[in-house]
BADOMI-333457 format. One record per residue (C-alpha): residue number from 1; residue in one letter; x, z, y. Coordinates in steps of 0.001 Angstrom, whole numbers, plus 500000, padded with zeros to 6 digits. Layout:
     n   res        x        z        y
   NUM     A        X        Z        Y
...
//
This chain:
     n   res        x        z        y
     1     X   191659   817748   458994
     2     X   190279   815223   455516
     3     X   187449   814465   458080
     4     X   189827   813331   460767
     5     X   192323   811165   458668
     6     X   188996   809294   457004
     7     X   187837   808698   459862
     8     X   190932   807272   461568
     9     X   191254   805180   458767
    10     X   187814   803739   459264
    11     X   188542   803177   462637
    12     X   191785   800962   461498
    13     X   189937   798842   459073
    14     X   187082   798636   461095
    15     X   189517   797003   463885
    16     X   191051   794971   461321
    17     X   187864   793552   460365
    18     X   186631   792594   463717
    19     X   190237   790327   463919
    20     X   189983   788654   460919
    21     X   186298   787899   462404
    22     X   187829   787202   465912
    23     X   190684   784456   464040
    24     X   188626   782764   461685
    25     X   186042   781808   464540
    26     X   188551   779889   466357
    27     X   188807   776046   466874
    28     X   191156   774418   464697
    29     X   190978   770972   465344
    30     X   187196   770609   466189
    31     X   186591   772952   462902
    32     X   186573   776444   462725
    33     X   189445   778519   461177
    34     X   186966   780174   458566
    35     X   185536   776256   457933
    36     X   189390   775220   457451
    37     X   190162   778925   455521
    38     X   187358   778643   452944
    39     X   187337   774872   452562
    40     X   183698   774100   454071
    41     X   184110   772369   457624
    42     X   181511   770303   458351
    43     X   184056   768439   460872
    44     X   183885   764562   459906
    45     X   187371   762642   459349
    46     X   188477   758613   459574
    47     X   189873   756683   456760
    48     X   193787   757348   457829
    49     X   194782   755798   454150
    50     X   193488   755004   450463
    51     X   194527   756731   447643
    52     X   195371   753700   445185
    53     X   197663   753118   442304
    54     X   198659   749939   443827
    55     X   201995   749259   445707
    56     X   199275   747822   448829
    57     X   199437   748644   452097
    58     X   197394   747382   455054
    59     X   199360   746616   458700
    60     X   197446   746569   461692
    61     X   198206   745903   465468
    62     X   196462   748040   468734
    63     X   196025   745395   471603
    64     X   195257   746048   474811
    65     X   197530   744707   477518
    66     X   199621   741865   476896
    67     X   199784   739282   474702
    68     X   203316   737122   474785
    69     X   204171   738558   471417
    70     X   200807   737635   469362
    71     X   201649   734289   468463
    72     X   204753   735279   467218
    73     X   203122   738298   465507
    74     X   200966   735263   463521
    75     X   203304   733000   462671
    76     X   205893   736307   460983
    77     X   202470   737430   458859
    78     X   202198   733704   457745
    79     X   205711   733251   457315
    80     X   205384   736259   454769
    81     X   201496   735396   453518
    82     X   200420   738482   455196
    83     X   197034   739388   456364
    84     X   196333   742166   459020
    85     X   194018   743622   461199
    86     X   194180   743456   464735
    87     X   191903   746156   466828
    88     X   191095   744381   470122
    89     X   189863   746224   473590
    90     X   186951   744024   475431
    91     X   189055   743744   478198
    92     X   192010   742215   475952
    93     X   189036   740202   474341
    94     X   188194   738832   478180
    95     X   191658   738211   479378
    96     X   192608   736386   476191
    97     X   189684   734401   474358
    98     X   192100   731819   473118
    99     X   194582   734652   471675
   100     X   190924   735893   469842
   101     X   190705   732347   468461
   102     X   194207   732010   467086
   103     X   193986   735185   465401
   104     X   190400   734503   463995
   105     X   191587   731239   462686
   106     X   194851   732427   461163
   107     X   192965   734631   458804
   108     X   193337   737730   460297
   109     X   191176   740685   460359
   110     X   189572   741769   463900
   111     X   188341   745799   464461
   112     X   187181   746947   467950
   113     X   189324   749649   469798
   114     X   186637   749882   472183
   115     X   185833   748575   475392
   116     X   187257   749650   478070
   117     X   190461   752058   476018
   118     X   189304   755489   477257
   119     X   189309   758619   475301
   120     X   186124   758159   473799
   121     X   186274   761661   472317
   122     X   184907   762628   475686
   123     X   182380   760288   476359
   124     X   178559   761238   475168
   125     X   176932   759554   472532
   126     X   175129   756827   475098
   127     X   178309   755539   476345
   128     X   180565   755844   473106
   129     X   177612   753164   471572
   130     X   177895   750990   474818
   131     X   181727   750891   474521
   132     X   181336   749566   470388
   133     X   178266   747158   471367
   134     X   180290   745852   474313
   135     X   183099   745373   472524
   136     X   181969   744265   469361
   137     X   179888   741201   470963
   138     X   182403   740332   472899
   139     X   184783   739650   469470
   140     X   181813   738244   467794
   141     X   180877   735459   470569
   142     X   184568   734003   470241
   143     X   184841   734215   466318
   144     X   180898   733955   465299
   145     X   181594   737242   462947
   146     X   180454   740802   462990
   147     X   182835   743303   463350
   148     X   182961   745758   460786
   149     X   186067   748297   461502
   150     X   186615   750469   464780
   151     X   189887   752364   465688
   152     X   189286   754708   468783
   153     X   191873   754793   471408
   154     X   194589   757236   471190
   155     X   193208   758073   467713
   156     X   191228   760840   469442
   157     X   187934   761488   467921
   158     X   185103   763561   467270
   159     X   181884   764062   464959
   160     X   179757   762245   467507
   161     X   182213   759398   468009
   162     X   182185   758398   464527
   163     X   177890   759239   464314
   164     X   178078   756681   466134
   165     X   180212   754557   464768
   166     X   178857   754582   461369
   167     X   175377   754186   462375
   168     X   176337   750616   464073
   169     X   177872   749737   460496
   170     X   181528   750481   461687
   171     X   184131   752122   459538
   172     X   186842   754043   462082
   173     X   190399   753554   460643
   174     X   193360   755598   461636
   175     X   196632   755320   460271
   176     X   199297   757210   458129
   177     X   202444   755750   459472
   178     X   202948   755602   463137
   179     X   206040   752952   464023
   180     X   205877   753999   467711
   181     X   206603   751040   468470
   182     X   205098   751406   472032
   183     X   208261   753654   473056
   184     X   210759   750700   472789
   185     X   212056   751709   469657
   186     X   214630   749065   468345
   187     X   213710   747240   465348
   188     X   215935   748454   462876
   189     X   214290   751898   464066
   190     X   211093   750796   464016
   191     X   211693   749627   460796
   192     X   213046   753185   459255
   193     X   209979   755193   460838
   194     X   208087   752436   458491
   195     X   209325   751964   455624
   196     X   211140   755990   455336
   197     X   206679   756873   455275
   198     X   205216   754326   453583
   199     X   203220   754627   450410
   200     X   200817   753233   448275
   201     X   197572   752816   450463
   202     X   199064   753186   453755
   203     X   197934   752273   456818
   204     X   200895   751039   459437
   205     X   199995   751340   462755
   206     X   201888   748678   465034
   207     X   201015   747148   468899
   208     X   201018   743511   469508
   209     X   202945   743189   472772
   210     X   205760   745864   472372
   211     X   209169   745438   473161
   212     X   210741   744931   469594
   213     X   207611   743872   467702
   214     X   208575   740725   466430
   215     X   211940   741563   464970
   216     X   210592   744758   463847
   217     X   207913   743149   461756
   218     X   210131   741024   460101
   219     X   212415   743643   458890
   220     X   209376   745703   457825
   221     X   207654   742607   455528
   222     X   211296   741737   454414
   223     X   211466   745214   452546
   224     X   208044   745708   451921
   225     X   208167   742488   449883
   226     X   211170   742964   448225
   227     X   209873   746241   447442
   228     X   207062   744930   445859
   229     X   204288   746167   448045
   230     X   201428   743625   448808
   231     X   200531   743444   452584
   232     X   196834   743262   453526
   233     X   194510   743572   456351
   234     X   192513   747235   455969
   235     X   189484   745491   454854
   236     X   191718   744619   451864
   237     X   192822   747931   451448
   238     X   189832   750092   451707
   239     X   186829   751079   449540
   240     X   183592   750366   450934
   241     X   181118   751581   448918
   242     X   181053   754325   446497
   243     X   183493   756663   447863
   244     X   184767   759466   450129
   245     X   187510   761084   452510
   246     X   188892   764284   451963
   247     X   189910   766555   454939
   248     X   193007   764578   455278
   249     X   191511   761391   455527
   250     X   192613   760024   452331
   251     X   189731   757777   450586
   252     X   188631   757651   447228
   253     X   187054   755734   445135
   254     X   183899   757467   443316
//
């Protein structure tokens, strides 16, 4: 009878076992659960903000269709001396060199969000560099300057995408506070998502031609400002030498 409950109880660890094994070799976000469970995934991460004990934050616009609201977007972030970074799509680039110009010549910050705004997460490695090359030489024949930051459409990524990236010099930015601006928020609501998130080395994430943009912006600098925060374009804002990203995405400096 000894025998029997010993080896029943074998049996029932043994099973146990071979679950713990089954759950920790699961996906969790492109890592495994046992990378993610004993802290050694391997699975590469953007810059989504800086940890810094100054009251800076960097705000940056997506643009890919549309661009009534840009000008306006300009003349707000000059209104406020304000630099930011806006992440251009070829095709944007194409449709609207002069909109390239104005931005390039108002001091502003341009990044690449690709070429042609597909989820590049699922492209291979040939056509995720041919989407940054594209794109990049597109921005640099209208402003005469190498692009330097990338921010992949719908923030999906993977270890390949950003192999890539970084071995054509381009940091890939992401973004800690989301205004969702794109879902026709109204600007006093686009304005609480802001400013209820932000923190010291955030990055605000913001599209040039939605609905409430302009008013938005202006409520956002307005408090920002008067909070004491200093807005910047992400090249401002970021290390770029000397540092690293934990799992999270936060940077730090070395």
């Amino acid at each position: 009878m000894r025998f029997c409950v010993i080896k029943s109880r074998t049996i029932k660890i043994c099973i146990a076992m071979a679950i713990v094994a089954v759950l920790l070799s699961l996906s969790v976000g492109g890592a495994t659960s046992a990378e993610v469970y004993f802290g050694y995934s391997t699975r590469k991460v953007p810059i989504y903000n800086v940890e810094t004990e100054e009251k800076q934050v960097a705000i940056t616009f997506d643009a890919a269709w549309g661009a009534d609201k840009t000008q306006g977007i300009l003349d707000i972030l000059q209104e406020f001396d304000c630099r930011a970074t806006f992440f251009l799509v070829g095709f944007w680039v194409d449709d609207f060199p002069q909109m390239v110009t104005a931005i390039d010549q108002a001091g502003m910050e341009i990044g690449t969000h690709s070429n042609t705004h597909h989820d590049m997460a699922k492209l291979d490695k040939d056509t995720i560099a041919q989407e940054l090359e594209t794109s990049s030489s597109k921005i640099k024949a209208v402003t005469g300057k190498d692009v330097e930051l990338f921010r992949a459409p719908y923030g999906s990524y993977d270890n390949d995408l950003l192999d890539v990236a970084e071995s054509l010099n381009l940091k890939t930015i992401q973004w800690d506070v989301d205004s969702l601006d794109w879902k026709g928020l109204s600007a006093s609501d686009i304005s609480e998502r802001v400013l209820s998130r932000v923190k010291n080395g955030s990055i605000i994430l913001m599209h040039n031609n939605s609905d409430h943009v302009l008013d938005g912006l202006r409520l956002i600098l307005n408090h920002l400002k008067t909070q004491g925060y200093k807005v910047t374009a992400v090249g401002d804002l970021i290390y770029h030498q000397d540092y690293t990203i934990d799992r999270n995405g936060v940077q730090h400096k070395n």
